[in-house]
RODO-2510 file (C-alpha; in nm, 4 decimals, decimal comma):
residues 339
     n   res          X          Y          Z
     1     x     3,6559    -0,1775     0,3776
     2     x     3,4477     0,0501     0,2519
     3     x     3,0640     0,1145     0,3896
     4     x     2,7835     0,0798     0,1861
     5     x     2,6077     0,3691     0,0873
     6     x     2,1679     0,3540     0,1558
     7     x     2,0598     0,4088    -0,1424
     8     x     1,6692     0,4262    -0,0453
     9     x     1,4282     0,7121    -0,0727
    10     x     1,4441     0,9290     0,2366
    11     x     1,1255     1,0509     0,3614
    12     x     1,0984     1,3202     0,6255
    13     x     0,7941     1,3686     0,8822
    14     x     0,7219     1,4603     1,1801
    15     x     0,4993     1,6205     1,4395
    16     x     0,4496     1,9392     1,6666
    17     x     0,5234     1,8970     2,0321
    18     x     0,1940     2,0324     2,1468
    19     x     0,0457     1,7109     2,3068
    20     x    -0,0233     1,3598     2,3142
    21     x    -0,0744     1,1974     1,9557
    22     x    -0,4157     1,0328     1,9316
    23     x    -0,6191     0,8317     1,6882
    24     x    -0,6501     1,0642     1,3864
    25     x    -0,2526     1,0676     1,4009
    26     x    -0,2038     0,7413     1,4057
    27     x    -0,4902     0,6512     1,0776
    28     x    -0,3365     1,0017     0,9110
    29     x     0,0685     0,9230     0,9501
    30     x     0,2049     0,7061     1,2589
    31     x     0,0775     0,3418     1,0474
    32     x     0,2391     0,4388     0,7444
    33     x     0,5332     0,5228     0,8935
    34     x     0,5634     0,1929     1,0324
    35     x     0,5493     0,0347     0,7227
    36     x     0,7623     0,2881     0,5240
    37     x     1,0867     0,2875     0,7881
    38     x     1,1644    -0,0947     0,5928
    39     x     1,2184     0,0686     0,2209
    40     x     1,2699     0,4221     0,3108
    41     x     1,5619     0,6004     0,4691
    42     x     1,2953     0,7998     0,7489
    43     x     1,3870     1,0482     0,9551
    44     x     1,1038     1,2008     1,2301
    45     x     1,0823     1,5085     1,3145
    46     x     0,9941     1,6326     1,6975
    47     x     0,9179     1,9907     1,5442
    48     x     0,9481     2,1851     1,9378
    49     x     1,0680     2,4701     1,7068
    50     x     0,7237     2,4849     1,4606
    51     x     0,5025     2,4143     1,7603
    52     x     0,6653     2,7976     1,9304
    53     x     0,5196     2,9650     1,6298
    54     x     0,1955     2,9957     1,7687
    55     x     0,2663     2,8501     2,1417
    56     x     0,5214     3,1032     2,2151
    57     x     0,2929     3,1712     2,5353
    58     x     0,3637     2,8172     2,6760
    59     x     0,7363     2,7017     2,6062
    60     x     0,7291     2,4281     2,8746
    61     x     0,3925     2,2469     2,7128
    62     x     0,6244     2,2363     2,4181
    63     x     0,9306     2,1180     2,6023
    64     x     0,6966     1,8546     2,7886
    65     x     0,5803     1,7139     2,5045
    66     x     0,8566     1,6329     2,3128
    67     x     0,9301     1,3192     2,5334
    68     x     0,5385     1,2782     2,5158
    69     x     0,5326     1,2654     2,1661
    70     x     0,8722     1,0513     2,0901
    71     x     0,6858     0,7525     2,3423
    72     x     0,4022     0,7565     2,1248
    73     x     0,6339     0,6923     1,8437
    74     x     0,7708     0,3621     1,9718
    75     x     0,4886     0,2473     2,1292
    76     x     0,3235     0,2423     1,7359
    77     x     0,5993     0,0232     1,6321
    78     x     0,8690     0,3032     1,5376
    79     x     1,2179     0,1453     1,5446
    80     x     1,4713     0,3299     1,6691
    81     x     1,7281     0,0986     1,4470
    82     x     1,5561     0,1993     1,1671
    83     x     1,3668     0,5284     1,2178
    84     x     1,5686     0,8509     1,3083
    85     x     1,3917     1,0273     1,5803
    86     x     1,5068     1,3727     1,6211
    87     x     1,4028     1,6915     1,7737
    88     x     1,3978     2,0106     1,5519
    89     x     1,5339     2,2762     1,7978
    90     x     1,8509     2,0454     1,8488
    91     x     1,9658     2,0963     1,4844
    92     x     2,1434     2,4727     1,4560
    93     x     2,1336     2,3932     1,0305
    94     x     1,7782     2,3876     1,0247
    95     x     1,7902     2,8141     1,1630
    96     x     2,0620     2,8830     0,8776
    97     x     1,9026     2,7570     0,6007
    98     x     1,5841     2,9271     0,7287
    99     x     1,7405     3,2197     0,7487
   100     x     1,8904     3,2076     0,4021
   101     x     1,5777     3,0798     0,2236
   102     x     1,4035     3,3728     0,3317
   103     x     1,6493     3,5787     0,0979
   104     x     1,5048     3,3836    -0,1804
   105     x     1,0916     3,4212    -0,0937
   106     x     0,8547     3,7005    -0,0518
   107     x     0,6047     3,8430     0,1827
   108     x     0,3461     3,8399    -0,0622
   109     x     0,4320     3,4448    -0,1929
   110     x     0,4351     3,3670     0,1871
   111     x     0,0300     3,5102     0,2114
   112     x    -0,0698     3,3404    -0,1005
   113     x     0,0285     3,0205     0,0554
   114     x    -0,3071     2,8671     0,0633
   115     x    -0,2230     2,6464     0,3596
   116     x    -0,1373     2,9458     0,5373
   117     x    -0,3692     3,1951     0,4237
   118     x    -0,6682     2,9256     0,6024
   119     x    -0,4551     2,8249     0,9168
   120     x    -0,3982     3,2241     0,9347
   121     x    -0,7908     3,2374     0,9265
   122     x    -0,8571     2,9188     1,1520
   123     x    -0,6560     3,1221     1,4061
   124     x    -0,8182     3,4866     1,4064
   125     x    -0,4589     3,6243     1,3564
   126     x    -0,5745     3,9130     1,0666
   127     x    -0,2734     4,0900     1,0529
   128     x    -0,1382     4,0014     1,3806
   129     x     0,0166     3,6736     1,2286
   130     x     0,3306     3,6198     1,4129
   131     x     0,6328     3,6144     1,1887
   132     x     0,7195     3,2785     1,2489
   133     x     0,3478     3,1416     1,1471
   134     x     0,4113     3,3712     0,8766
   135     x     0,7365     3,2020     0,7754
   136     x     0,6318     2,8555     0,8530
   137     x     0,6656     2,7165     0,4907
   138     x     1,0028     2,8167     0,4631
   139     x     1,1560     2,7179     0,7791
   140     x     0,9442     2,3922     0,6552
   141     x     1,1350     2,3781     0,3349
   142     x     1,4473     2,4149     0,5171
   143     x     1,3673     2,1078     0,7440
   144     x     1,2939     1,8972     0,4507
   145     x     1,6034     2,0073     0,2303
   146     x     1,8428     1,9592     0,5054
   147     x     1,8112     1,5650     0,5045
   148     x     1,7866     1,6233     0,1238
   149     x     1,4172     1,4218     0,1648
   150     x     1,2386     1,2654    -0,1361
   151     x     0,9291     1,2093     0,0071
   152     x     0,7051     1,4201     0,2475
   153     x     0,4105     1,2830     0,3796
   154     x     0,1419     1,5278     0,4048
   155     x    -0,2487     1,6186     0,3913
   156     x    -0,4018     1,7167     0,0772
   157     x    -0,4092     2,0840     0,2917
   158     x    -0,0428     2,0821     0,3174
   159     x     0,0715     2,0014    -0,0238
   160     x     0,1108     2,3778    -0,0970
   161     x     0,4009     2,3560     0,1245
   162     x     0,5610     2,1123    -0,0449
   163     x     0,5316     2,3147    -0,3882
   164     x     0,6922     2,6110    -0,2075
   165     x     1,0074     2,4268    -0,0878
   166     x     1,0559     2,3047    -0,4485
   167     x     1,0329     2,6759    -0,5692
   168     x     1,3047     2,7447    -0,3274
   169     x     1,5113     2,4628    -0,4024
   170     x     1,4408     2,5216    -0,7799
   171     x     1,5289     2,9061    -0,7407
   172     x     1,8693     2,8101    -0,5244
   173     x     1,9770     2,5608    -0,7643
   174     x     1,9343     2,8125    -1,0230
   175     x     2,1350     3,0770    -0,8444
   176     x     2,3957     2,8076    -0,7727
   177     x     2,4385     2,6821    -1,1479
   178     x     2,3734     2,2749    -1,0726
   179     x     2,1704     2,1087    -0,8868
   180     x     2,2794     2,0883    -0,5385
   181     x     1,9669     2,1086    -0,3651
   182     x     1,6678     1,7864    -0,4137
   183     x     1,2912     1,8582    -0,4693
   184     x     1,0657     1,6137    -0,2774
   185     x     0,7140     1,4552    -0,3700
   186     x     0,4208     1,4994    -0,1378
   187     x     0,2976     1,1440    -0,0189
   188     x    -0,0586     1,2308     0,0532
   189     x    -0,2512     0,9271     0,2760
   190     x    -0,5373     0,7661     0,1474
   191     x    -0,7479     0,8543     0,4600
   192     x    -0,8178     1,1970     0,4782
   193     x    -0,8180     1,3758     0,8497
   194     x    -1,0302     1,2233     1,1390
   195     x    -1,3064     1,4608     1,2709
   196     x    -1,3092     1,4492     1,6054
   197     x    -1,6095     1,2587     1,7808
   198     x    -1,8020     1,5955     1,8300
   199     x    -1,8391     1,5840     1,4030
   200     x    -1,6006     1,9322     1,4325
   201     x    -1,3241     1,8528     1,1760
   202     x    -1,0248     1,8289     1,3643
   203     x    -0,9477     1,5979     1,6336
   204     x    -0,7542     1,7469     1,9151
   205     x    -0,6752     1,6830     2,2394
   206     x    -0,7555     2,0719     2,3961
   207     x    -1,1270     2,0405     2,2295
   208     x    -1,1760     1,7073     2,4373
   209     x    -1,2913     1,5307     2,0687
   210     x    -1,0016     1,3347     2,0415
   211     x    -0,8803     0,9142     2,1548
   212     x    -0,5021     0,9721     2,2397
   213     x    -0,3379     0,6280     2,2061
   214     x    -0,3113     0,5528     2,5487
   215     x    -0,6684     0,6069     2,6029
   216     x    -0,8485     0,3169     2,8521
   217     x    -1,1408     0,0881     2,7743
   218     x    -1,3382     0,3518     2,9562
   219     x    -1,2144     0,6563     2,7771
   220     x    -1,2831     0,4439     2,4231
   221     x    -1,6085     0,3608     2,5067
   222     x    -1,7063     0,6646     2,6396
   223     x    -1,5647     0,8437     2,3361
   224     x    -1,7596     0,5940     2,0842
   225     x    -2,0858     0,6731     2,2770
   226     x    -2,0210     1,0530     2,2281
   227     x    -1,9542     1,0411     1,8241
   228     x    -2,2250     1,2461     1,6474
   229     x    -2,3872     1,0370     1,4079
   230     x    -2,7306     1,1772     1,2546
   231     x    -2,9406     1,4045     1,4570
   232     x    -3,2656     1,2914     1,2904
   233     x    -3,1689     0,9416     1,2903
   234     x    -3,4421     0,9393     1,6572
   235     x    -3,5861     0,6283     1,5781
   236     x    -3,3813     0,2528     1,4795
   237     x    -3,6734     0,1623     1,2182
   238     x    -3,5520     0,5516     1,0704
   239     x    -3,3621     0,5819     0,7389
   240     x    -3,0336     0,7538     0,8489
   241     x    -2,7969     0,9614     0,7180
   242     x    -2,4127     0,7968     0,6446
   243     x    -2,2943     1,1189     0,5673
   244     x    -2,1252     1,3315     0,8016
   245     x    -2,1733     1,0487     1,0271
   246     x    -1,8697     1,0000     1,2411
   247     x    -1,9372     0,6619     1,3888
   248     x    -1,9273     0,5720     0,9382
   249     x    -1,5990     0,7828     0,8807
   250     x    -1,4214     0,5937     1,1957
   251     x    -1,5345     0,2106     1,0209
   252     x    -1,3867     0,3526     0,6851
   253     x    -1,1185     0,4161     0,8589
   254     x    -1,0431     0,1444     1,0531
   255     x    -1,2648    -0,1445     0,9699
   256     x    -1,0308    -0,4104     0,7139
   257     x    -1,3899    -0,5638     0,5852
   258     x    -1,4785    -0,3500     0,3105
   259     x    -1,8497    -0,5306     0,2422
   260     x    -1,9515    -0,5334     0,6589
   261     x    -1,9216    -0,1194     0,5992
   262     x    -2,0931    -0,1005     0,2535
   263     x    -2,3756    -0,3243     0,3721
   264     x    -2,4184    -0,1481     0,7193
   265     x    -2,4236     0,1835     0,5149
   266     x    -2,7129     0,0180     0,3131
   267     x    -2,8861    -0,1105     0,5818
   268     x    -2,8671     0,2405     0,7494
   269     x    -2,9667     0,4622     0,4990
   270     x    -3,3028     0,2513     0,4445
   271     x    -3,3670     0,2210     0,8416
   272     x    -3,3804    -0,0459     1,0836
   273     x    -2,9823    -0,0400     1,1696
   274     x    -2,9745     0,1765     1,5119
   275     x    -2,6989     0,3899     1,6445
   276     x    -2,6033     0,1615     1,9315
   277     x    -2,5259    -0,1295     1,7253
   278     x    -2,3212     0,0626     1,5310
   279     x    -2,0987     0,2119     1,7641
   280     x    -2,0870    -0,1076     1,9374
   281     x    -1,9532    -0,2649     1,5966
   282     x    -1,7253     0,0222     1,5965
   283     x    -1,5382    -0,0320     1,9911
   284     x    -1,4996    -0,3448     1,8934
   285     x    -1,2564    -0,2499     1,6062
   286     x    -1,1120     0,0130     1,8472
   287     x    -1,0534    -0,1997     2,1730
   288     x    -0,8375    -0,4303     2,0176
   289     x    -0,6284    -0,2079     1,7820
   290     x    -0,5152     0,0479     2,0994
   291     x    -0,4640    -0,2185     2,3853
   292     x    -0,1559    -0,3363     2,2895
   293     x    -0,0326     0,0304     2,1760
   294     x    -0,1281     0,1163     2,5730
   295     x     0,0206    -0,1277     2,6779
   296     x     0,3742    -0,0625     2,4960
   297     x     0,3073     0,3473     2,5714
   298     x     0,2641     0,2434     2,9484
   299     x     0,6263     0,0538     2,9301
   300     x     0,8162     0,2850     2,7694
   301     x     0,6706     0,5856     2,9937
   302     x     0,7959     0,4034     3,2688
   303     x     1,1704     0,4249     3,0844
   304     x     1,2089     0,8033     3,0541
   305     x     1,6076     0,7451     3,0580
   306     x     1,6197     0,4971     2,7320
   307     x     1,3331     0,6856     2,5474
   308     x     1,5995     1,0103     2,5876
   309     x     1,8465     0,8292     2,4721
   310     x     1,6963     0,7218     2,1495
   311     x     1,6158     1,1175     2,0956
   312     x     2,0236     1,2320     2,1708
   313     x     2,1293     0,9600     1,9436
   314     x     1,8879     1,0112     1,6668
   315     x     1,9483     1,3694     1,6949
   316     x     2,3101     1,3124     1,6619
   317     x     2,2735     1,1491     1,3525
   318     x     2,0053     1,3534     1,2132
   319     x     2,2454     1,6927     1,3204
   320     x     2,5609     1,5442     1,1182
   321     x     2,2929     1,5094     0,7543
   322     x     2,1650     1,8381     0,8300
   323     x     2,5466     2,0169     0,8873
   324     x     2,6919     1,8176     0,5831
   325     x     2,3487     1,9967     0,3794
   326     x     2,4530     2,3304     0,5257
   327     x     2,8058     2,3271     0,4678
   328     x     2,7459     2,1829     0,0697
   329     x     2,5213     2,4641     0,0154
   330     x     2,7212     2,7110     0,1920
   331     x     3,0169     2,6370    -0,0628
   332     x     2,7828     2,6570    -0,3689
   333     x     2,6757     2,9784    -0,2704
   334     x     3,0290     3,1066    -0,2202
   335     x     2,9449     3,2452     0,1481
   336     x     3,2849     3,3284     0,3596
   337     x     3,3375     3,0538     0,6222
   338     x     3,6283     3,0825     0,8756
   339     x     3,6031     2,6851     0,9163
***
């Protein structure tokens, strides 16, 4: 009896094991994802490897957090049965095809790489970029090749990267003589990246700006409180500024009743609607959607043993794609192979 062969779009994502996930992760990628592992072959990526390239200082914050990171998948709602959780570091195909992608790119491509060339700036590297930062988009390309993915959710910042792994795979393919190798679309979200509740535009976690998912009434409230909204906004009777406001950016985000948000933007902008009301409007969105995501985090914390066990097996299954990948494109290429 023969199996039948899945047929669906695979989509590769992932995240860096550098902490906690928190709200801007779960509005940017972790909902989608919970909708997408029913009509896509998905495979997420615990990338311990990417997160070294500029955390090389602090291996065990990256080790620690790949357990971290894999409970805040399943307490989102990421199946196991139908989501392949894996960790980077784990797959040994991954470092090959890195290694012989980087035949087929150049220094010079790698710095043009506008993704790079502002993370490169965001960081204060210069010219003391470590390699591996350097390199990012191509050990990238190999992770996305590898499980031969379709579809690669990203921010509109990262679809450079994408357009670089199709270069590669374009260039291999060529080299090879048929097409052995599969380009992949970016999938970029509809909501663009959370600012953090300071107004600084990233949320994270070291900055203190940043709702994790298992965050407490408290710690919601208290972060609601804190968003920057519009420093001359002193008075409620005061017309008020909806740009740049935070407290505005977290309703598009989250609030499902389109005409509440266009009205209270209205009603803002010509005065009378004060801050407090509208943060209050906004905790009571927030409350709600993380309790029962706290809840589920709290449980499966509790079960380190089961949530390793869905890692091991996923990256099992996830190490078998990658090696068939490896050994396919190892054969195109005509490289010598003692197995």
């Amino acid at each position: 009896m023969s199996s039948l062969i899945d047929t669906r779009p695979v989509i590769l994502t992932g995240d860096r094991t550098t902490g906690p996930l928190h709200l801007g992760h779960y509005v940017g990628s972790l909902k989608s994802r919970v909708a997408l592992q029913h009509s896509h072959q998905q495979f997420l990526l615990l990338a311990d490897t990417q997160a070294l390239t500029d955390n090389a200082h602090d291996p065990e914050k990256v080790r620690r957090n790949v357990l971290e990171v894999a409970t805040d998948y399943l307490a989102v709602g990421i199946d196991p049965v139908l989501t392949t959780i894996c960790v980077q570091s784990a797959l040994p195909a991954l470092a090959e095809l890195t290694l012989l992608y980087l035949n087929f790119v150049t220094v010079s491509r790698l710095e043009r790489n506008p993704t790079i060339k502002t993370e490169i700036q965001l960081r204060g590297f210069e010219r003391d970029v470590p390699a591996g930062f350097l390199c990012y988009p191509v050990a990238q390309a190999a992770d996305i090749t590898a499980f031969k993915a379709t579809v690669v959710p990203v921010g509109e910042d990262q679809a450079p990267l994408i357009e670089q792994t199709n270069e590669i795979v374009r260039r291999l393919n060529r080299q090879i003589g048929r097409d052995v190798l599969v380009e992949a679309t970016a999938m970029v979200p509809s909501v663009g990246r959370l600012p953090g509740v300071d107004g600084k535009a990233k949320m994270s976690k070291s900055q203190g700006n940043a709702i994790s998912l298992s965050a407490s009434p408290g710690e919601i409230s208290d972060a609601v409180r804190r968003m920057y909204t519009d420093p001359d906004h002193l008075r409620v009777g005061d017309p008020g500024r909806v740009e740049g406001n935070v407290v505005f950016t977290y309703l598009d985000a989250f609030c499902k009743d389109r005409q509440l948000v266009d009205d209270m933007k209205a009603h803002y902008r010509r005065g009378g609607l004060g801050d407090v009301t509208l943060k209050r409007h906004l905790e009571d969105i927030l409350q709600p959607l993380l309790a029962p995501i706290r809840t589920r985090r709290a449980r499966y914390a509790a079960e380190p043993g089961y949530v390793m066990e869905v890692v091991r097996e996923g990256t099992r299954k996830a190490r078998e794609r990658t090696e068939s990948t490896l050994a396919e494109l190892r054969s195109a290429l005509g490289l010598f192979s003692l197995i």
